[in-house]
C-alpha positions in Angstrom: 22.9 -16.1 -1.5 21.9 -14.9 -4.9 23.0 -10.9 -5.4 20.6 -8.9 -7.4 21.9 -6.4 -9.8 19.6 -3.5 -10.1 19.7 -1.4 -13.3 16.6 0.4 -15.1 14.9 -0.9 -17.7 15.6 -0.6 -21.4 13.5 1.8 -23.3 12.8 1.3 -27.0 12.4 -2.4 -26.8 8.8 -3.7 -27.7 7.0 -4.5 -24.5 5.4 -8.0 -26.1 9.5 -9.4 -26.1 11.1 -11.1 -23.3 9.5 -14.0 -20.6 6.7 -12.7 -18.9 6.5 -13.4 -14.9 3.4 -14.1 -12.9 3.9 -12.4 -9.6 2.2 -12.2 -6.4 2.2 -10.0 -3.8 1.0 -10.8 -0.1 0.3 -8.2 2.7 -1.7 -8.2 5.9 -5.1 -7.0 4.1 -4.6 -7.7 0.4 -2.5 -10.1 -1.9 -2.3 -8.6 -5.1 -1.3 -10.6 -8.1 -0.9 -10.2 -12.0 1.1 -10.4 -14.9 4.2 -8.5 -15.7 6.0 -8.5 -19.1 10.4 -8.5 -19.3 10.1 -4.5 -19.5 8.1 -3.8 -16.1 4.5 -3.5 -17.7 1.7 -4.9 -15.8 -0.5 -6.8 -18.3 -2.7 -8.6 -16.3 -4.1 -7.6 -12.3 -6.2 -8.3 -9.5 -6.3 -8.8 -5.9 -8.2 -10.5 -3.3 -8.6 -10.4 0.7 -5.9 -12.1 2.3 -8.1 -12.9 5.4 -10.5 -14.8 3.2 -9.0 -18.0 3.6 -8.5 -19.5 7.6 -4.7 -19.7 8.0 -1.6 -19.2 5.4 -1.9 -22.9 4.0 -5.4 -22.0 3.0 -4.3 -18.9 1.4 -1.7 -20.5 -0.3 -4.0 -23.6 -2.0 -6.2 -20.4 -2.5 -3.6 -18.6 -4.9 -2.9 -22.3 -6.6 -6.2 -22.1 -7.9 -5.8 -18.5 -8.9 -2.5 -18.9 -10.9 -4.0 -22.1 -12.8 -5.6 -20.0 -15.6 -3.5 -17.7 -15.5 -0.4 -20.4 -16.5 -2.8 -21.2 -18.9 -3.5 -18.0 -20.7 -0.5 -16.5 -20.0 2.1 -18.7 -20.0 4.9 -17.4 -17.4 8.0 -18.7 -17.7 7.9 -18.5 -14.0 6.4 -17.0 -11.0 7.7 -14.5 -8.5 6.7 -13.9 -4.5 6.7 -10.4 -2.6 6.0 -11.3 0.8 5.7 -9.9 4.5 8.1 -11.8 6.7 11.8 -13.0 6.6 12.4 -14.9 3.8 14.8 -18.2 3.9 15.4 -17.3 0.1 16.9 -20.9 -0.7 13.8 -22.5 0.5 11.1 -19.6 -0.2 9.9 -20.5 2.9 8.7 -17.7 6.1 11.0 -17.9 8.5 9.9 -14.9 10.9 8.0 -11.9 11.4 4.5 -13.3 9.8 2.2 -12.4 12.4 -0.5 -11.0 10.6 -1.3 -14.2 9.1 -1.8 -16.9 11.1 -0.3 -20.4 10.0 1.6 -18.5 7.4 5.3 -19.3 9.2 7.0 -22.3 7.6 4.7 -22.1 4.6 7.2 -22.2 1.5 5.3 -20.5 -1.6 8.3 -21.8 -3.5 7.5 -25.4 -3.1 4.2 -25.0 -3.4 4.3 -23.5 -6.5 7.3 -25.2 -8.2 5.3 -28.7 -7.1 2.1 -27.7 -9.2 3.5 -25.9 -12.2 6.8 -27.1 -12.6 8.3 -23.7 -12.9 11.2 -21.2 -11.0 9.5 -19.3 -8.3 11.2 -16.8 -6.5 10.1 -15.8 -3.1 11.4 -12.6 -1.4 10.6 -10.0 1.3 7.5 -7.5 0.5 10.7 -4.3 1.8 13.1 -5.6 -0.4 10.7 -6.0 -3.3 9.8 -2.5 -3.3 13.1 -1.0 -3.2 14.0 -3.8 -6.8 11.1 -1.9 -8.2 12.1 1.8 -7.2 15.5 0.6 -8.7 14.2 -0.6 -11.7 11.0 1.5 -12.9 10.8 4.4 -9.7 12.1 7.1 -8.0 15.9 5.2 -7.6 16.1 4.2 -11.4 20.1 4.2 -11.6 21.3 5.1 -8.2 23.9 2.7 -7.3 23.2 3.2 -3.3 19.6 4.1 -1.6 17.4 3.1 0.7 13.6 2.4 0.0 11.1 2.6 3.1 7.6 2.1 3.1 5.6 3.8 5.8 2.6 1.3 6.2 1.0 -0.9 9.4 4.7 -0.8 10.1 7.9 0.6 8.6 9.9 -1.9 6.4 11.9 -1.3 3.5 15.0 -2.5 1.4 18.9 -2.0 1.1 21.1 -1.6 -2.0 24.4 -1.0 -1.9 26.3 -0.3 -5.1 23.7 -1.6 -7.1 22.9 -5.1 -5.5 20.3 -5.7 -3.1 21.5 -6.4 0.5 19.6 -9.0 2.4 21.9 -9.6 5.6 23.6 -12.9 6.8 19.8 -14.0 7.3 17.8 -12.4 4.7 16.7 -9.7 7.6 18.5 -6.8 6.5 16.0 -3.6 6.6 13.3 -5.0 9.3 14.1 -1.5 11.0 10.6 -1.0 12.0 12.0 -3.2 15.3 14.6 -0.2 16.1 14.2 1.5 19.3 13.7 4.7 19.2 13.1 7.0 21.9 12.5 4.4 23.6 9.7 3.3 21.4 9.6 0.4 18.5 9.8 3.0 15.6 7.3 1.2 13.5 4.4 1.1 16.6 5.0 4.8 16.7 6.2 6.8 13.6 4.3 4.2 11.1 -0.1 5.5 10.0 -1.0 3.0 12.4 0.9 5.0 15.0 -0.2 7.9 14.1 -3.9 7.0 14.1 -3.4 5.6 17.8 -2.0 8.4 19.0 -4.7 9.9 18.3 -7.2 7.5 19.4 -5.5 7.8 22.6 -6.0 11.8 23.4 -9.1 12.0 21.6 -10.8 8.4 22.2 -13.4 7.5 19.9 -12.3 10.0 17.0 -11.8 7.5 14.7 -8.6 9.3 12.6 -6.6 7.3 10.6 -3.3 9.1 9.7 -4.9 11.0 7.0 -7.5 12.6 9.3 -5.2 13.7 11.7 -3.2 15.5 8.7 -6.6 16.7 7.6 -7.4 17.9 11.2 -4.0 19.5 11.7 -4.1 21.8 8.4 -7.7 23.1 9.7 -5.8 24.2 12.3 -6.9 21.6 14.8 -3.9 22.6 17.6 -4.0 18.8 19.2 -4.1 16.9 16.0 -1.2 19.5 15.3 1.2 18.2 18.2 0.6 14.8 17.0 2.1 15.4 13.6 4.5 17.2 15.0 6.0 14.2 17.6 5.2 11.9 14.4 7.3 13.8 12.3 10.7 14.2 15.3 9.9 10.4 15.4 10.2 9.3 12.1 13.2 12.0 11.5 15.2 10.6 14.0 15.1 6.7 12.8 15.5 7.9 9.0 18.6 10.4 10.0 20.3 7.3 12.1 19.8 5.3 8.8 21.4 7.8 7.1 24.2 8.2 9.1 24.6 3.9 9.2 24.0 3.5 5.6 25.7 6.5 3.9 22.8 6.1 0.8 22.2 8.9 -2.1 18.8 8.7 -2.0 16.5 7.9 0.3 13.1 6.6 -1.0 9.8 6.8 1.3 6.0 5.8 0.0 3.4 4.5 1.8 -0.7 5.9 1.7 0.5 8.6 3.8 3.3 10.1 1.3 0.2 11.0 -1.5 0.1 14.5 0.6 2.9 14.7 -2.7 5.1 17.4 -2.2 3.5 19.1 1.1 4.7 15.9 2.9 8.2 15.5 1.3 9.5 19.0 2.0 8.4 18.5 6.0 10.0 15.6 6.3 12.7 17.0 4.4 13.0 19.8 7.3 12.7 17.4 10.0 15.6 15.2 8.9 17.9 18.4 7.6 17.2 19.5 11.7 18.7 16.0 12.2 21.7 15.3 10.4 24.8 17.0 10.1 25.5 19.4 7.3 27.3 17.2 5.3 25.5 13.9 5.7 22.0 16.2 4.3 24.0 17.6 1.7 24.8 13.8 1.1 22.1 12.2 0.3 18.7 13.4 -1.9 15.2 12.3 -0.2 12.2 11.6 -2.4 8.9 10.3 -3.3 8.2 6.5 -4.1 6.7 6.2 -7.5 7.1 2.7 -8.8 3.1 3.0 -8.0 0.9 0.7 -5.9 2.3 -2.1 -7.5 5.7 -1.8 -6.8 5.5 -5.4 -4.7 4.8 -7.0 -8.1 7.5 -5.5 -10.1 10.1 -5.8 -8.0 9.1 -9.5 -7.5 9.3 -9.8 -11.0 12.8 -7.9 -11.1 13.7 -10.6 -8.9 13.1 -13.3 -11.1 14.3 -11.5 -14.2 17.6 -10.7 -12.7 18.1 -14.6 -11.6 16.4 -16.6 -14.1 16.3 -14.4 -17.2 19.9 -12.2 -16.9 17.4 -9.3 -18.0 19.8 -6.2 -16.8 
């Protein structure tokens, strides 16, 4: 298995040098896709519904016929996959934990993609992507050992461990939205989907996504407040067992719910510090995403940079 050496990118050099990467990036709701240049700049972008097409075999034929002009105009010198699921990165082909696309498992965008353009594709896991473009353009530019999380429909995320990305003996390293917690499946609880059915469950009918209940807590709303509260202990504990397991120096979160900025950092901050021992806070910084909504496609272009292009 291929190691990835993260490292920031090199300012000063003009931003029309070096292959450019067309790179997708498929979720549960949206598959983003654009254009990204050798030094992380996005020249090209767009998105479209992943539930437009039937089943994962439909979607991928679908993104065929997107990337066609794009080759065209653009001309990649290859193309690069962030992905939900486990990745068998060999293959580029879903292996596991694709659920929210149905007929998605077994598809392999690598084939696919190699078969109609005749050039390297990369395909890797949508947590691991993330935490390539944290290393290489966001809040873990230059840290030899962090964790990235992203706090989404669940909680996923990527490992690096002096400087290289880990993927475990199966490429499943970092699914720790599966953790038990509590008691609970971390992700079904301390994820913005958990939060909002929480709340749906004390207050049926509301409506709240995550963002509502914050809103509803800070007017003062004393229900909406214990909610937040049990979120926060939740998430807290998985992160500070992470902490203690990985030993990282930072610890990255994003997600929708983290653009409360720094309200929402220093809370969680508190929660964790009420977690860990002295030393292991003292250890390890926690901050802010900020590779930006498109982190999926930059770190799936890091990918293929690092492997086909020996862009450091």
């Amino acid at each position: 298995m291929t190691s990835v050496i993260i490292s920031a990118a090199t300012p000063g050099l003009a931003a029309s040098t070096g292959p450019r990467v067309l790179a997708f990036d498929v979720g549960g709701t949206w598959v983003k896709y654009g254009i990204v240049d050798a030094h992380g700049k996005l020249l090209f972008s767009d998105q479209l519904a992943t539930q437009s097409e039937p089943d994962g075999k439909a979607l991928l034929v679908r993104l065929l016929a997107v990337a066609e002009p794009l080759v065209k105009r653009y001309a990649p010198a290859g193309v690069a996959f962030s992905t939900l699921g486990i990745i068998d990165a060999a293959e580029g082909r879903l292996v596991g934990a694709v659920e929210a696309i149905a007929g998605y498992f077994g598809q392999s965008p690598k084939a696919s993609f190699e078969a109609a353009f005749g050039l390297p594709v990369v395909v890797e896991n949508d947590g691991n992507c993330v935490a390539l473009a944290e290393g290489w353009a966001g809040a873990a530019a230059g840290v030899r050992h962090y964790l990235a999380l992203t706090l989404g429909t669940g909680i996923g995320g990527g490992i690096v461990i002096d400087g290289r990305l880990y993927r475990g003996a199966s490429g499943a390293a970092g699914e720790w939205g599966y953790m038990l917690v509590d008691g609970k499946v971390w992700e079904d609880h301390a994820s913005p989907r958990g939060l909002a059915a929480a709340a749906e469950r004390v207050r049926p009918g509301c409506g709240y996504d995550a963002e509502a209940v914050f809103a509803a807590r800070d007017r003062g709303d004393a229900e909406m407040a214990k909610l937040v509260a049990d979120w926060f202990a939740l998430l807290a504990t998985g992160l500070a067992n992470l902490l203690y397991a990985f030993n990282p120096s930072r610890l990255v979160v994003g997600g929708g719910i983290t653009a409360r900025g720094p309200a929402f950092l220093q809370e969680l901050r508190a929660e964790i510090r009420h977690r860990l021992r002295p030393e292991f806070y003292r250890m390890c910084d926690i901050a802010l995403a900020s590779a930006g909504n498109q982190a999926g496609l930059l770190g799936a272009a890091r990918l293929w940079l690092t492997q086909h292009a020996h862009h450091e």
